[in-house]
C-alpha positions in Angstrom: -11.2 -20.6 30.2 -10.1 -21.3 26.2 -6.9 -20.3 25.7 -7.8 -20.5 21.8 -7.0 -18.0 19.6 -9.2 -16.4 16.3 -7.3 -13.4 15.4 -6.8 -12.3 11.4 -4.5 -9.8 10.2 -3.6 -9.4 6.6 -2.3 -6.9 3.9 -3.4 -6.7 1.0 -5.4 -5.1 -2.4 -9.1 -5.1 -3.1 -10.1 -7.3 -5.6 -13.1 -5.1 -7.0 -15.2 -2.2 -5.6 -17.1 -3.0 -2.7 -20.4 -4.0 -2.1 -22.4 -1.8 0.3 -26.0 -2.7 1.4 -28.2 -2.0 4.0 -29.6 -4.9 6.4 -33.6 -4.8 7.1 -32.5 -3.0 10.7 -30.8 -0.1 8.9 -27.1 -1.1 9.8 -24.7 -1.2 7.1 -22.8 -3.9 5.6 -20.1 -4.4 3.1 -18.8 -7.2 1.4 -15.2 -7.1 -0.7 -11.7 -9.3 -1.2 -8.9 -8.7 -0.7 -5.7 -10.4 -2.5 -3.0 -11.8 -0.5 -0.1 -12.5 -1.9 3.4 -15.3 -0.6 5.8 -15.3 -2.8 8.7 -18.1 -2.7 11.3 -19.7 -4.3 11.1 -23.3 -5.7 13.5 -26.3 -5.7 15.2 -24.8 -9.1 15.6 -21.0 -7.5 13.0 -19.8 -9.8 10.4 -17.0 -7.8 6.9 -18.4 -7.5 4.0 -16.1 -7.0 0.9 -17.2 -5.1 -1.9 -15.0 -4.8 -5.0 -15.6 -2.1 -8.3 -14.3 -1.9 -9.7 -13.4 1.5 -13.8 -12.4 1.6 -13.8 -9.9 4.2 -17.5 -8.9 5.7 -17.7 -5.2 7.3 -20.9 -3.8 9.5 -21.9 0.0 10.5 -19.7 2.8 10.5 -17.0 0.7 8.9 -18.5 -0.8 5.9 -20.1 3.2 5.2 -16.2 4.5 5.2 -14.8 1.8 3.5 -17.2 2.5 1.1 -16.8 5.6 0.8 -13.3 5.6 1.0 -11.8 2.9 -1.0 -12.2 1.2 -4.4 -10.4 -1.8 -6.4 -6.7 -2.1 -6.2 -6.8 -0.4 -2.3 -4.3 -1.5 -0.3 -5.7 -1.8 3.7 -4.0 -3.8 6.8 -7.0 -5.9 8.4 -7.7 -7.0 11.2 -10.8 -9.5 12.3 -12.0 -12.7 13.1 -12.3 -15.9 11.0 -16.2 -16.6 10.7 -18.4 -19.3 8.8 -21.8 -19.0 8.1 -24.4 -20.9 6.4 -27.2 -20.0 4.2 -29.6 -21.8 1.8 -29.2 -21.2 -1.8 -31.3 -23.5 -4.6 -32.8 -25.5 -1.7 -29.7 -26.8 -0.8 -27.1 -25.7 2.2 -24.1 -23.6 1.5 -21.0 -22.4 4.0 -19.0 -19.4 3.6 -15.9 -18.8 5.2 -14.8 -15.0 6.2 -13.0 -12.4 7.7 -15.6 -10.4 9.7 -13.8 -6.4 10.0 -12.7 -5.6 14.0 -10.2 -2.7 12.6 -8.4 -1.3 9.1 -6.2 1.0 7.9 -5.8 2.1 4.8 -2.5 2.0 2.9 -2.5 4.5 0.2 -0.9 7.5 -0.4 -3.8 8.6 -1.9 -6.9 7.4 -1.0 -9.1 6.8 -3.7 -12.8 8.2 -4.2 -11.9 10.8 -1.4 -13.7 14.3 -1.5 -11.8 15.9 1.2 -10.6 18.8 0.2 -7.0 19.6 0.3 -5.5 23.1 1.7 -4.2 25.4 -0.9 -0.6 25.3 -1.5 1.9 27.6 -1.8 3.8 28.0 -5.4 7.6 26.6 -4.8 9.8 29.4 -5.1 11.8 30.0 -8.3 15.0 28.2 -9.0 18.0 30.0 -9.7 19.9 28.6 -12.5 22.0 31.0 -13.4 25.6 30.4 -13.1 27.5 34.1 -13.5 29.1 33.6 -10.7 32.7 33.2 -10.6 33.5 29.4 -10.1 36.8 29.2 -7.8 37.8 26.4 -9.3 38.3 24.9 -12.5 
């Protein structure tokens, strides 16, 4: 039994809006990045920032919502699996290294592009800024 290890988990912002397509069998999928960042200090003391980009792949239910859902500048925690796959492109071979989607969250306190709508609130009362009251002390 492999006592290996391929687990991802990551904060971080989309990139730009994602890409949702249907597969020929009808199951969703959608493609976005997200941008990492690890920021540090150099030799001199000065801060350093380092951005990453991390494709992440999303199938079914999940790629529909996140769709749906969220847009550029999101900010989701992500959890999945590290995955390379192959394809041909121009005749010649080409790899692609990503996150393939097991579980998100998003991070917002608003979620962008949703349509839910919100329950009527009721008006704050009035504030009383009168001061003709006697002040005890002076």
């Amino acid at each position: 039994m492999s006592r290996d290890l391929n687990k991802f988990m990551a904060i971080g912002r989309i990139g730009q809006d994602i890409e949702l397509r249907y597969l020929p069998n009808g199951n969703a999928c959608a493609n976005f990045s997200i941008a990492v960042g690890d920021d540090y200090k150099d030799k001199a003391g000065n801060k350093v920032e380092q951005t990453e980009w991390v494709r992440i792949s999303a199938f079914g239910k999940q790629a529909e919502n996140l769709s749906k859902y969220c847009g550029k500048g999101s900010k989701l925690y992500i959890e999945g699996k590290l995955k390379t796959r192959s394809f041909e492109k121009d005749g010649a071979k080409q790899y692609i290294t990503e996150i393939s989607l097991s579980d998100f969250q998003m991070l917002d306190s608003k979620t962008q592009g949703a349509t839910a709508a919100q329950p009527a609130q009721a008006p704050a009362p009035p504030v009383n800024n009168s001061f003709d009251e006697d002040i005890p002390f002076n």
